[in-house]
OpenMM code with the backbone's topology and positions (N, CA, C; nanometers):
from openmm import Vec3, app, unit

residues = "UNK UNK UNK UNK UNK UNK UNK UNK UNK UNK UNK UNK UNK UNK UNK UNK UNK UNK UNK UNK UNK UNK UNK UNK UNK UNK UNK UNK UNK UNK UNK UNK UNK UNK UNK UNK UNK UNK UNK UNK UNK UNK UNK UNK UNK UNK UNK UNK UNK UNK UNK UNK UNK UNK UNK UNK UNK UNK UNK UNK UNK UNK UNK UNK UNK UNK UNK UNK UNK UNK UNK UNK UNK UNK UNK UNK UNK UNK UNK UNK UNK UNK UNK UNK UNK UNK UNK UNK UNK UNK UNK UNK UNK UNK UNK UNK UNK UNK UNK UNK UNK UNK UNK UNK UNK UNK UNK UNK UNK UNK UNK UNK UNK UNK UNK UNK UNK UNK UNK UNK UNK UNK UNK UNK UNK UNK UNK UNK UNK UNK UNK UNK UNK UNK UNK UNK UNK UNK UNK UNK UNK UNK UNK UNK UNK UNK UNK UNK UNK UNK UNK UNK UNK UNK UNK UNK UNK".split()
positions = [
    Vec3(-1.5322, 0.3001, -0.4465),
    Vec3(-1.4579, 0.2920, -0.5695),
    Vec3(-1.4809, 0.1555, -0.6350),
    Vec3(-1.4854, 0.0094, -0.5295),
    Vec3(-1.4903, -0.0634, -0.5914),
    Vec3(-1.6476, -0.0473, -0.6624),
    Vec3(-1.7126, -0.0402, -0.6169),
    Vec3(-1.8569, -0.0581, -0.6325),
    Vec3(-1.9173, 0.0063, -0.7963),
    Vec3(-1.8302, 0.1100, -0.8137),
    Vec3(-1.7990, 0.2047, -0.9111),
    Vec3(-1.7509, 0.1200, -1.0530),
    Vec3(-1.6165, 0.0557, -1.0289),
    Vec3(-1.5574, -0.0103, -1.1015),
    Vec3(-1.6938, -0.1346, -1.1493),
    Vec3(-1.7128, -0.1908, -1.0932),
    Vec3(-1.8303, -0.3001, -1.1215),
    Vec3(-1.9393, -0.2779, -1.2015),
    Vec3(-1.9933, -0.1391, -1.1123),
    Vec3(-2.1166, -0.0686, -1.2423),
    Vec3(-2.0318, -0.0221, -1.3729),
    Vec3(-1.9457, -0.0073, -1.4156),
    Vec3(-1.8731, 0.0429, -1.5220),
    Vec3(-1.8633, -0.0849, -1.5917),
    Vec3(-1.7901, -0.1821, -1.5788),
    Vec3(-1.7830, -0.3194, -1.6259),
    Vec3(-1.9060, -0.3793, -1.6973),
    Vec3(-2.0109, -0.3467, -1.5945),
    Vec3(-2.1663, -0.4334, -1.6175),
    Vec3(-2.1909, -0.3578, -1.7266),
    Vec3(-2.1631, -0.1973, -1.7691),
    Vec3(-2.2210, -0.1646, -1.8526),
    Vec3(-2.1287, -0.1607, -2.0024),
    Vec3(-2.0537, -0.1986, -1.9931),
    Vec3(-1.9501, -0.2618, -2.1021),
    Vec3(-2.0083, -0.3434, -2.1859),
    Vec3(-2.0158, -0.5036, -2.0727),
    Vec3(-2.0543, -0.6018, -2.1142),
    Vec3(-2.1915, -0.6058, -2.1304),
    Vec3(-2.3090, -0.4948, -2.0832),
    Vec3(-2.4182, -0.5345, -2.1522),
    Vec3(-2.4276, -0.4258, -2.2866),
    Vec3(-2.2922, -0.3627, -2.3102),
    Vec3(-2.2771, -0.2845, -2.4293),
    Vec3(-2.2147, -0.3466, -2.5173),
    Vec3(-2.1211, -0.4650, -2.5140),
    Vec3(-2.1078, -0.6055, -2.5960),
    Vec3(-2.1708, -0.6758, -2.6238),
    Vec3(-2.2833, -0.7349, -2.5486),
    Vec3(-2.3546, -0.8084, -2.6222),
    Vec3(-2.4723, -0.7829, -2.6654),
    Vec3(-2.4883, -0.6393, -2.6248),
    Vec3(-2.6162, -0.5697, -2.7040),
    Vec3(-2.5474, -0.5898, -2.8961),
    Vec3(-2.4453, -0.5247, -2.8647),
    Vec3(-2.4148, -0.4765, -2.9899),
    Vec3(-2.3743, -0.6249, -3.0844),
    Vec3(-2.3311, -0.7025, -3.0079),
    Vec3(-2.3255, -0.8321, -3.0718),
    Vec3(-2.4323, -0.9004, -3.1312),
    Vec3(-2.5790, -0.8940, -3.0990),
    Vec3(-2.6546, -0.9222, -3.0901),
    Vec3(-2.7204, -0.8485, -3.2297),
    Vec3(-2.6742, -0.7297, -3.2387),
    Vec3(-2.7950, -0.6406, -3.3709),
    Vec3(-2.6967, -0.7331, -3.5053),
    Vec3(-2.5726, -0.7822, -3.4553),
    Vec3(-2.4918, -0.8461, -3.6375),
    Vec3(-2.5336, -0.9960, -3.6481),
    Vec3(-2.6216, -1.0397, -3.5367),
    Vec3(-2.6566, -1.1914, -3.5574),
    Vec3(-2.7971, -1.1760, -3.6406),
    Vec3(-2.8249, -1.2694, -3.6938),
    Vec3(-2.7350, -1.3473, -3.8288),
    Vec3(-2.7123, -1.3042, -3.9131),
    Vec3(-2.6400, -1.3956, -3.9730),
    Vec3(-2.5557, -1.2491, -4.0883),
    Vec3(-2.5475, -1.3423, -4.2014),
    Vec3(-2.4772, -1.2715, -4.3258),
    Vec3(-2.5249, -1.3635, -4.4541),
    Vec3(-2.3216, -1.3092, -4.4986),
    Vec3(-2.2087, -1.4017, -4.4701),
    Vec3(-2.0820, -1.3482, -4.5205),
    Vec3(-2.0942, -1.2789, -4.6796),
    Vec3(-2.1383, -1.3778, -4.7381),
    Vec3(-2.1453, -1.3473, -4.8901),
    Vec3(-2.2848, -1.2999, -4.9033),
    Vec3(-2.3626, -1.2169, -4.8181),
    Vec3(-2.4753, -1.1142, -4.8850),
    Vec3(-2.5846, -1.1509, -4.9316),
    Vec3(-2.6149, -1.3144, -4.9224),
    Vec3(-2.7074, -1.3547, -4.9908),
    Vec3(-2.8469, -1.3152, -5.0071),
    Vec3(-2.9164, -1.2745, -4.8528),
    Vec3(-3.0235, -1.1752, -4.8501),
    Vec3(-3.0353, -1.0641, -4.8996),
    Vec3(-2.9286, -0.9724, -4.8856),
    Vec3(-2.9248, -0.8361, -4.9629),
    Vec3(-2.9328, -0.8446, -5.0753),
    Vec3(-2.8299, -0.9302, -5.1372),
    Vec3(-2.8481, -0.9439, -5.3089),
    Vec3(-2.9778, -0.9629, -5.3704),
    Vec3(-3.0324, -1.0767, -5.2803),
    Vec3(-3.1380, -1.1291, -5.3939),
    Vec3(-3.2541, -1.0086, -5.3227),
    Vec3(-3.2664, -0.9808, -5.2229),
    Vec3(-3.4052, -0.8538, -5.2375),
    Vec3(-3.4121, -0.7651, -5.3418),
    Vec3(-3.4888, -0.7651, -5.3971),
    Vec3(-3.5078, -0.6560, -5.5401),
    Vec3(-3.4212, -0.7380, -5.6180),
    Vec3(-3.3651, -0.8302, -5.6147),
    Vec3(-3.2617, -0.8890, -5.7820),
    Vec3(-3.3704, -1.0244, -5.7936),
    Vec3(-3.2425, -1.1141, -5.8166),
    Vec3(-3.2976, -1.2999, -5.8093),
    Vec3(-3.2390, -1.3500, -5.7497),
    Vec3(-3.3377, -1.4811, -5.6867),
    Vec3(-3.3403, -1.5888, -5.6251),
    Vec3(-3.3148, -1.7300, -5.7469),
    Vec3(-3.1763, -1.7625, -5.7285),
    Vec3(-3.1305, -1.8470, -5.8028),
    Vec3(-3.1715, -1.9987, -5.7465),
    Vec3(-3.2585, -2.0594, -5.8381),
    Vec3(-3.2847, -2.2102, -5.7332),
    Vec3(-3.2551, -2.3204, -5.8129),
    Vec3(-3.1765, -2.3974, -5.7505),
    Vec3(-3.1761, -2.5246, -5.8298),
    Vec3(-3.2993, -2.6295, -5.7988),
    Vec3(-3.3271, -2.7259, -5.8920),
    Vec3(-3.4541, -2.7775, -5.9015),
    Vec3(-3.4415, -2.9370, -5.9428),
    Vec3(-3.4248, -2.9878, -5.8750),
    Vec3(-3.4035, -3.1142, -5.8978),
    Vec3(-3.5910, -3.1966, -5.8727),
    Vec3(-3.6211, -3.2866, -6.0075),
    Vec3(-3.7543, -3.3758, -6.0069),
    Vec3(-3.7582, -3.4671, -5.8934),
    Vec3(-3.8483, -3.4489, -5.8604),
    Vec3(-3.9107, -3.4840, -5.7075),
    Vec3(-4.1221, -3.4654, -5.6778),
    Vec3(-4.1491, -3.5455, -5.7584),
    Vec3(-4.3044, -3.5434, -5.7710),
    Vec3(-4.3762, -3.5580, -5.6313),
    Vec3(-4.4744, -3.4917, -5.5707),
    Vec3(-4.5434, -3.4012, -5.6376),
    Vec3(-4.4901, -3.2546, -5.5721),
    Vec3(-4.3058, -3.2530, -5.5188),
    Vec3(-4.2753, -3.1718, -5.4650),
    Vec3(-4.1790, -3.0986, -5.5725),
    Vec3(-4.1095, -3.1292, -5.6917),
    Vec3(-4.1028, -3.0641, -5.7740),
    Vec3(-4.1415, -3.1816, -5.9308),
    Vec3(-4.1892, -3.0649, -5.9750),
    Vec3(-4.2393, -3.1874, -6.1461),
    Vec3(-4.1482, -3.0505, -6.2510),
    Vec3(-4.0714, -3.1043, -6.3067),
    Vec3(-4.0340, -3.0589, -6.4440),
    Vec3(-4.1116, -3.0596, -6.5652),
    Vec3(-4.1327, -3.0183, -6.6532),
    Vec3(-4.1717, -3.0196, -6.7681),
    Vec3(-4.0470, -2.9234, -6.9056),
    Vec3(-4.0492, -2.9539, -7.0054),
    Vec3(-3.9957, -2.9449, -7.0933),
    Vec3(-3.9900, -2.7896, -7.1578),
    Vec3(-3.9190, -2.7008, -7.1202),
    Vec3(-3.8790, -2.5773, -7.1407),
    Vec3(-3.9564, -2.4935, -7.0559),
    Vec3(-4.0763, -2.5499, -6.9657),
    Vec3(-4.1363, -2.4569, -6.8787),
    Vec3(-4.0901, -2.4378, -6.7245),
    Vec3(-4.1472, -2.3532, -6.6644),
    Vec3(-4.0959, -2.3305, -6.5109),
    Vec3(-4.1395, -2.4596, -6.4291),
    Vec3(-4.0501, -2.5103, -6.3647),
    Vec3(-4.0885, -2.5763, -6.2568),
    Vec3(-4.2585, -2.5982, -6.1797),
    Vec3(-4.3007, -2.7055, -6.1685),
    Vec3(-4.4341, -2.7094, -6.0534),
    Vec3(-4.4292, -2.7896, -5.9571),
    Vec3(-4.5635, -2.7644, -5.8853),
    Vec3(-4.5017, -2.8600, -5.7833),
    Vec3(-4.5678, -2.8120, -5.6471),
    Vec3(-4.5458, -2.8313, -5.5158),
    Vec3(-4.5411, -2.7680, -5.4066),
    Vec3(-4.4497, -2.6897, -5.3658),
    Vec3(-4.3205, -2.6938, -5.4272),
    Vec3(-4.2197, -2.6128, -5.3377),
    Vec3(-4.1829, -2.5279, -5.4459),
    Vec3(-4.1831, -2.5129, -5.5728),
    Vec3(-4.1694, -2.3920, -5.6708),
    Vec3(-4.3125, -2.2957, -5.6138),
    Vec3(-4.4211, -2.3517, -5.5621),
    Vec3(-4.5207, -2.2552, -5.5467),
    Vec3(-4.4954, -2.1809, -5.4470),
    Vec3(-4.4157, -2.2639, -5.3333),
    Vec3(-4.3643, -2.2112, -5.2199),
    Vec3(-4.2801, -2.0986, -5.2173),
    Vec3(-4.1419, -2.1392, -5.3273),
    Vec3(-4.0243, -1.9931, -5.3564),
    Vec3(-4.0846, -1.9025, -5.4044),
    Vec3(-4.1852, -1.9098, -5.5290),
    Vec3(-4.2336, -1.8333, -5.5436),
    Vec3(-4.2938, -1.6985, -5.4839),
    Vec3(-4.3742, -1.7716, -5.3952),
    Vec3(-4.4423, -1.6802, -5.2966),
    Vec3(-4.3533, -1.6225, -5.1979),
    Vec3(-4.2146, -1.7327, -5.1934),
    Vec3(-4.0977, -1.6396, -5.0714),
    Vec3(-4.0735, -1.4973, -5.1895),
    Vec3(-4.0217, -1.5542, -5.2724),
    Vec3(-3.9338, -1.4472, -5.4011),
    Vec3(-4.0285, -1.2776, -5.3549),
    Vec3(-4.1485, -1.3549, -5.3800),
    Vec3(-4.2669, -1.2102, -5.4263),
    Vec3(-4.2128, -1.1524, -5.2868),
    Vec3(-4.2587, -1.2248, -5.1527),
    Vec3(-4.1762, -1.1647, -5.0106),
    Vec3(-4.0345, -1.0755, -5.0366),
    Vec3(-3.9393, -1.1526, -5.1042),
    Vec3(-3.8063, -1.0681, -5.1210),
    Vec3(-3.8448, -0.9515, -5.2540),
    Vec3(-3.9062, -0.9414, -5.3287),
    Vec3(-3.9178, -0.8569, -5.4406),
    Vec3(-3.8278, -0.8974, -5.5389),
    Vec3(-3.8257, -1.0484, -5.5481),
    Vec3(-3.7206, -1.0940, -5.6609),
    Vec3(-3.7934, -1.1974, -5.7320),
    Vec3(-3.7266, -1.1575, -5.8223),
    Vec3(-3.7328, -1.2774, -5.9426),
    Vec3(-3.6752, -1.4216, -5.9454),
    Vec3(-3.7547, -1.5405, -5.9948),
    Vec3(-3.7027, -1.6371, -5.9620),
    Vec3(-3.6122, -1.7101, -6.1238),
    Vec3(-3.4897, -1.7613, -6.0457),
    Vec3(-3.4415, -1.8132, -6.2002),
    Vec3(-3.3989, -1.9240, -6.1745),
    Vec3(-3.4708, -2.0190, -6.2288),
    Vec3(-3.4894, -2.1790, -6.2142),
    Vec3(-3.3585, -2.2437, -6.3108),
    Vec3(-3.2834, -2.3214, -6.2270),
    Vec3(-3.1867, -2.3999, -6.2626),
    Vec3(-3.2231, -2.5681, -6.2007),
    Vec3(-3.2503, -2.6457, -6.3372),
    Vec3(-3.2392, -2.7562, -6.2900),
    Vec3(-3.1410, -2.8626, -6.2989),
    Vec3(-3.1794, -2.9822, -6.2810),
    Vec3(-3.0238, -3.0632, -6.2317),
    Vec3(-3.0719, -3.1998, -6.1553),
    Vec3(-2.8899, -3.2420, -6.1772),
    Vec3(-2.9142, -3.3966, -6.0348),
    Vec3(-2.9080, -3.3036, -5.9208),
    Vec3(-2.9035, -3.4309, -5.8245),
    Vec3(-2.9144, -3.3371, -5.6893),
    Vec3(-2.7730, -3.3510, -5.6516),
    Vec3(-2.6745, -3.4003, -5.7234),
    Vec3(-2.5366, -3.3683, -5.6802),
    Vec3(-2.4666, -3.2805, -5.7757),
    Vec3(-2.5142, -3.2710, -5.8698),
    Vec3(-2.4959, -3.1323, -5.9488),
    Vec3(-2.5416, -2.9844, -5.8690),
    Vec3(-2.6921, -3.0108, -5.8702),
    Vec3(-2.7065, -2.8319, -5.7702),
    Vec3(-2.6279, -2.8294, -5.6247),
    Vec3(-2.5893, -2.9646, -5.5456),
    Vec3(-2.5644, -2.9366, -5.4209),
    Vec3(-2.3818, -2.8922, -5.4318),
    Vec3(-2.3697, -2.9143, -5.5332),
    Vec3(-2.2131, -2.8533, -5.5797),
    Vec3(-2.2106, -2.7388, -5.6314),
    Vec3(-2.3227, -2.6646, -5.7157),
    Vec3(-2.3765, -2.5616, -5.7490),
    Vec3(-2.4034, -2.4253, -5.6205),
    Vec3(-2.4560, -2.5309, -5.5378),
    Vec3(-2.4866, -2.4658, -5.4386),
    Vec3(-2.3915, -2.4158, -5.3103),
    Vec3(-2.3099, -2.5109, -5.3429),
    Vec3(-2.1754, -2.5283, -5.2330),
    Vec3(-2.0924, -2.3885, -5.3022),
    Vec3(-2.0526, -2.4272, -5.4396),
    Vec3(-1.9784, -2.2859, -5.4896),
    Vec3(-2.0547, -2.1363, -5.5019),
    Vec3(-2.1515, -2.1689, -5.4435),
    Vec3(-2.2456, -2.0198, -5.4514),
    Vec3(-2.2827, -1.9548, -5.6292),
    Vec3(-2.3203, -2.0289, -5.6535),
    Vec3(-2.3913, -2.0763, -5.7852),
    Vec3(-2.5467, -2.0687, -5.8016),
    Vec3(-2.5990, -2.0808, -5.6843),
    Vec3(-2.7128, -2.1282, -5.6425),
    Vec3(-2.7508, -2.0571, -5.4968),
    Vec3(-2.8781, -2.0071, -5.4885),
    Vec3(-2.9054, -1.9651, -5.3535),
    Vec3(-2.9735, -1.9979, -5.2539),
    Vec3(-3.0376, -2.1437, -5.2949),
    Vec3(-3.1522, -2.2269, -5.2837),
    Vec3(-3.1732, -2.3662, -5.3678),
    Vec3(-3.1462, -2.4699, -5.3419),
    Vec3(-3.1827, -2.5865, -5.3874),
    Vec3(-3.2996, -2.6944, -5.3083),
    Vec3(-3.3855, -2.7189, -5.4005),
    Vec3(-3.5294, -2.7442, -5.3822),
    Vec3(-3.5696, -2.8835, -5.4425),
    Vec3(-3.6055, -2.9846, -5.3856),
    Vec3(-3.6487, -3.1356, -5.4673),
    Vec3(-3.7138, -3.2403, -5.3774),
    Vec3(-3.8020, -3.1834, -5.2808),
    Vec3(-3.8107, -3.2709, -5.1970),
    Vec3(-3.7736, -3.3519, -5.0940),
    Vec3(-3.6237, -3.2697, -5.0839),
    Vec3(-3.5096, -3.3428, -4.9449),
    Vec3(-3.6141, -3.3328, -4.8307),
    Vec3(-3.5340, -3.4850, -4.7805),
    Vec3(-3.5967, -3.5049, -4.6274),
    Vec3(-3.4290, -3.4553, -4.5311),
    Vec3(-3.5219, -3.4668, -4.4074),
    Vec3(-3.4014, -3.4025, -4.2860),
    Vec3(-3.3063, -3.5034, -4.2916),
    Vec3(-3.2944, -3.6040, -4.3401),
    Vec3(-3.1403, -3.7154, -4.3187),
    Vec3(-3.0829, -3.7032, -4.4698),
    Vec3(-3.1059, -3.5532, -4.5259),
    Vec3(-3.0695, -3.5976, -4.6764),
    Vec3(-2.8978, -3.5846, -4.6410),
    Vec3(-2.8486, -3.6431, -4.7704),
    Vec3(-2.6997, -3.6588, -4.7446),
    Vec3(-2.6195, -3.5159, -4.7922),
    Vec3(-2.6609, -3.4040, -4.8596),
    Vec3(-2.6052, -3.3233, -4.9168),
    Vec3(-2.6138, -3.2493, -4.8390),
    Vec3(-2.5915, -3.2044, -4.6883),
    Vec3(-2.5657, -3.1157, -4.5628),
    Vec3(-2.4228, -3.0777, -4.5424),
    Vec3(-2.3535, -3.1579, -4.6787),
    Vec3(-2.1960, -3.1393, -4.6324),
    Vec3(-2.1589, -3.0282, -4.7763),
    Vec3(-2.3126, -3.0238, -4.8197),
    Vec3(-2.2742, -2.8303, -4.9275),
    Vec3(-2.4067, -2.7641, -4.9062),
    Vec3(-2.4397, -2.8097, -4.8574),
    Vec3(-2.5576, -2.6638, -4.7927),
    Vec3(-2.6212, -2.7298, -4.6536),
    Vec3(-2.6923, -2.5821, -4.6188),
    Vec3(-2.7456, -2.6019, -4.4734),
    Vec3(-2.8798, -2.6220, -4.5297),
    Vec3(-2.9242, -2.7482, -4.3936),
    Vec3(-3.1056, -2.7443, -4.4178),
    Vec3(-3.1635, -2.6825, -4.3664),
    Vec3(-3.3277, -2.6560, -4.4375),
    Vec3(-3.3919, -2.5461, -4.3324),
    Vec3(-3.4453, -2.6760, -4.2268),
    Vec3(-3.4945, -2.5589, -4.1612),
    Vec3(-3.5678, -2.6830, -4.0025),
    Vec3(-3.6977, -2.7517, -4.1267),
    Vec3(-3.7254, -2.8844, -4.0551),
    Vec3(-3.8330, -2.9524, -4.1436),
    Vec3(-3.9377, -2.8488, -4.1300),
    Vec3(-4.0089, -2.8248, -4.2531),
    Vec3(-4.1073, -2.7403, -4.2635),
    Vec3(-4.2129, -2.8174, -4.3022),
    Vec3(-4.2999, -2.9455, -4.3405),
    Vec3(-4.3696, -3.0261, -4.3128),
    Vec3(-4.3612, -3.1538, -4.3071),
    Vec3(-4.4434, -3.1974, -4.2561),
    Vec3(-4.4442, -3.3954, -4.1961),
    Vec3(-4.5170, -3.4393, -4.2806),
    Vec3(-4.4439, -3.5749, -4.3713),
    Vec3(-4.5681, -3.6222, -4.4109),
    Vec3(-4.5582, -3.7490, -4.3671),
    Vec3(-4.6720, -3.8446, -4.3973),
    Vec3(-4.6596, -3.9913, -4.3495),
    Vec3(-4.6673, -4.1122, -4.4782),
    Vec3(-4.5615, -4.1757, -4.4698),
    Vec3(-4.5154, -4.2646, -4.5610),
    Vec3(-4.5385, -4.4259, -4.5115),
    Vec3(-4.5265, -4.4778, -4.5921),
    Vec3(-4.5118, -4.6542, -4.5125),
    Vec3(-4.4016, -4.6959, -4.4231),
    Vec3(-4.3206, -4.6347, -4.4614),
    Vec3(-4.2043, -4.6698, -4.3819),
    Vec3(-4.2152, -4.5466, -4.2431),
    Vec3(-4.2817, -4.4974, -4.2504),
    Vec3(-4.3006, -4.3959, -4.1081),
    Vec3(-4.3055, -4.2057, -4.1704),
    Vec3(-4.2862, -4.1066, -4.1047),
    Vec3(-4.3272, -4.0231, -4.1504),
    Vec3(-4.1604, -3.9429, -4.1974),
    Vec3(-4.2103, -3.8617, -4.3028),
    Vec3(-4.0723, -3.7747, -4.3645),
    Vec3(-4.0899, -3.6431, -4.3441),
    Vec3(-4.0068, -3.5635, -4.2693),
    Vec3(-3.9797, -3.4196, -4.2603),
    Vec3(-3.9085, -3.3803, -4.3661),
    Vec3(-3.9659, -3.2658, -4.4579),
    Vec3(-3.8866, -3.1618, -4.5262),
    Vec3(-3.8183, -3.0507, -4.5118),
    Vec3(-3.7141, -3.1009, -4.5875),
    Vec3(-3.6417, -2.9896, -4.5903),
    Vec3(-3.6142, -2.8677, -4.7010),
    Vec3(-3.5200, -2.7593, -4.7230),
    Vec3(-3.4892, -2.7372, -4.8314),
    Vec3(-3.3269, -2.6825, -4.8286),
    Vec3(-3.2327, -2.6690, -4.9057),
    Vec3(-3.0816, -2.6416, -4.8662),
    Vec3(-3.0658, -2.4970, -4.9027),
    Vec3(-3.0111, -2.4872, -4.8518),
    Vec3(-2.9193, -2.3104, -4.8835),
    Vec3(-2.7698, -2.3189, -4.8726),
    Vec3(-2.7131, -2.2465, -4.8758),
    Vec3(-2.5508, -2.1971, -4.8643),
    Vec3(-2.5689, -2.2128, -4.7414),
    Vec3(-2.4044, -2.2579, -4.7056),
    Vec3(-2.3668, -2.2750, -4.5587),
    Vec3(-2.3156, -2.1549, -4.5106),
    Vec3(-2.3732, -2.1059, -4.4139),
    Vec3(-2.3054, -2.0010, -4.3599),
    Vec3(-2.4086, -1.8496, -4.3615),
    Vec3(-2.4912, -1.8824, -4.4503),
    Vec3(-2.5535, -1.7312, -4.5033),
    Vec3(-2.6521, -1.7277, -4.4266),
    Vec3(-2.6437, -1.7355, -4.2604),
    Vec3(-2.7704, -1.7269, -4.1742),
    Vec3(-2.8823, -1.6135, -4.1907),
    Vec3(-2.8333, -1.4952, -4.2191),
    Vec3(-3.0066, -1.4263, -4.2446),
    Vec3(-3.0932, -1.4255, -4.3467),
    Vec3(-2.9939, -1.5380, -4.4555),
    Vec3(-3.0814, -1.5890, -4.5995),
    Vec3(-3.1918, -1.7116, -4.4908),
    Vec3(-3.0813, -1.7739, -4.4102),
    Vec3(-3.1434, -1.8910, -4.4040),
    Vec3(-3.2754, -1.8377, -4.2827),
    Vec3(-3.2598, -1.8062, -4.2044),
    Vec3(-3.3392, -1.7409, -4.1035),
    Vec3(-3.4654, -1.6443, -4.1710),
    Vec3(-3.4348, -1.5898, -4.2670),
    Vec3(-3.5558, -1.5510, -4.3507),
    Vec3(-3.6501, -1.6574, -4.4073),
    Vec3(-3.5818, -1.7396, -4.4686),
    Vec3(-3.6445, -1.8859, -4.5479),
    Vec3(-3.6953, -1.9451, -4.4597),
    Vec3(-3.6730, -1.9897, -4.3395),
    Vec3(-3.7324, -2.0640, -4.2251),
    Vec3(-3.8591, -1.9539, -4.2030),
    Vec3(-3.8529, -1.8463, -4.1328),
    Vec3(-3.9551, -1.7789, -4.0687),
    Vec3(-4.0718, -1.8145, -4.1744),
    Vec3(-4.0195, -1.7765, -4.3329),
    Vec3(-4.1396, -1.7763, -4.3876),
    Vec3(-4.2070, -1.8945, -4.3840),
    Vec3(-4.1317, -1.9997, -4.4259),
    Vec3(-4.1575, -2.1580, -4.4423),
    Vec3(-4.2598, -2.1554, -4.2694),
    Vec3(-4.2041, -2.0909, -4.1896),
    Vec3(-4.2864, -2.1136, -4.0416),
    Vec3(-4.4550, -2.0827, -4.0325),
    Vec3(-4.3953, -1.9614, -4.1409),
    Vec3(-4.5845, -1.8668, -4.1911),
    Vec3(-4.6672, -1.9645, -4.2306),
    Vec3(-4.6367, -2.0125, -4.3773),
    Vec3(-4.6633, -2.1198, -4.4629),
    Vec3(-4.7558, -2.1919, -4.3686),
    Vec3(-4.6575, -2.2780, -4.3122),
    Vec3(-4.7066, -2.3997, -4.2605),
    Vec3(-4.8390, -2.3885, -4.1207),
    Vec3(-4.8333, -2.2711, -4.1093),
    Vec3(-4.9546, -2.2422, -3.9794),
    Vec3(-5.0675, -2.1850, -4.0751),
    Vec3(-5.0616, -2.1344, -4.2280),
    Vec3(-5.1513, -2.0592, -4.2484),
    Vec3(-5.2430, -2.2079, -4.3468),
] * unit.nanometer
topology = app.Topology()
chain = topology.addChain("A")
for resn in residues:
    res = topology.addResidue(resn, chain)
    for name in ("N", "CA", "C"):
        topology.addAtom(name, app.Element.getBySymbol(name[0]), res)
């Protein structure tokens, strides 16, 4: 009987954390679902030669070429909002924004309204080398876990 009771238990708990396991990560406010097939709202703060503004046109740069090519991945459209970088990271904090983009390095200070992705390249500076980042909404892990994987593609291809 006891022996019984035990196999019953084991298969509980590997029926908890199976099932726990298919809702990780998750996006509270939907952010992945929404923007597949809709838009990818990005704020865009000037940051040469990682974002360059110009005067009524879309964003350039390295990392607008980058969303871009995520967006086409999600089947969305991109709609460029630019700004300071404490304007979008407040933008971004109120879910305004689904993505803010300007060249942040990994010690940037605006982690206290969005999450960073993992550094997605190294570069080397005088003062030593800078990892990039880019911010998202806090909390919206399978936005952010999508954005990383790809950023992971990127950077090997």
């Amino acid at each position: 009987m006891r022996r019984a009771w035990g196999a019953g238990v084991a298969v509980v708990v590997t029926a908890v954390l199976l099932t726990g396991c298919a809702t990780v990560p998750t996006d509270p406010d939907g952010t992945l679902e929404r923007v597949q097939g809709g838009v990818l709202r990005v704020g865009v703060t000037e940051n040469a030669p990682w974002v360059e503004l110009s005067d009524g046109g879309d964003p350039s740069g390295t990392e607008p070429a980058l969303i871009l090519e995520f967006a086409e991945r999600l089947d969305a459209e991109v709609e460029w909002t630019p700004g300071s970088e404490a304007t979008l990271a407040e933008a971004l904090e109120a879910g305004e924004l689904d993505l803010v983009i300007g060249g942040f390095v990994e010690d940037t200070p605006w982690t206290e309204f969005g999450a960073s992705t993992r550094p997605y390249v190294e570069t080397g500076t005088a003062e030593g080398n800078d990892k990039h980042v880019m911010l998202a909404p806090l909390g919206e892990n399978a936005f952010l876990v999508e954005l990383e994987s790809f950023l992971d593609e990127e950077a090997v291809s």
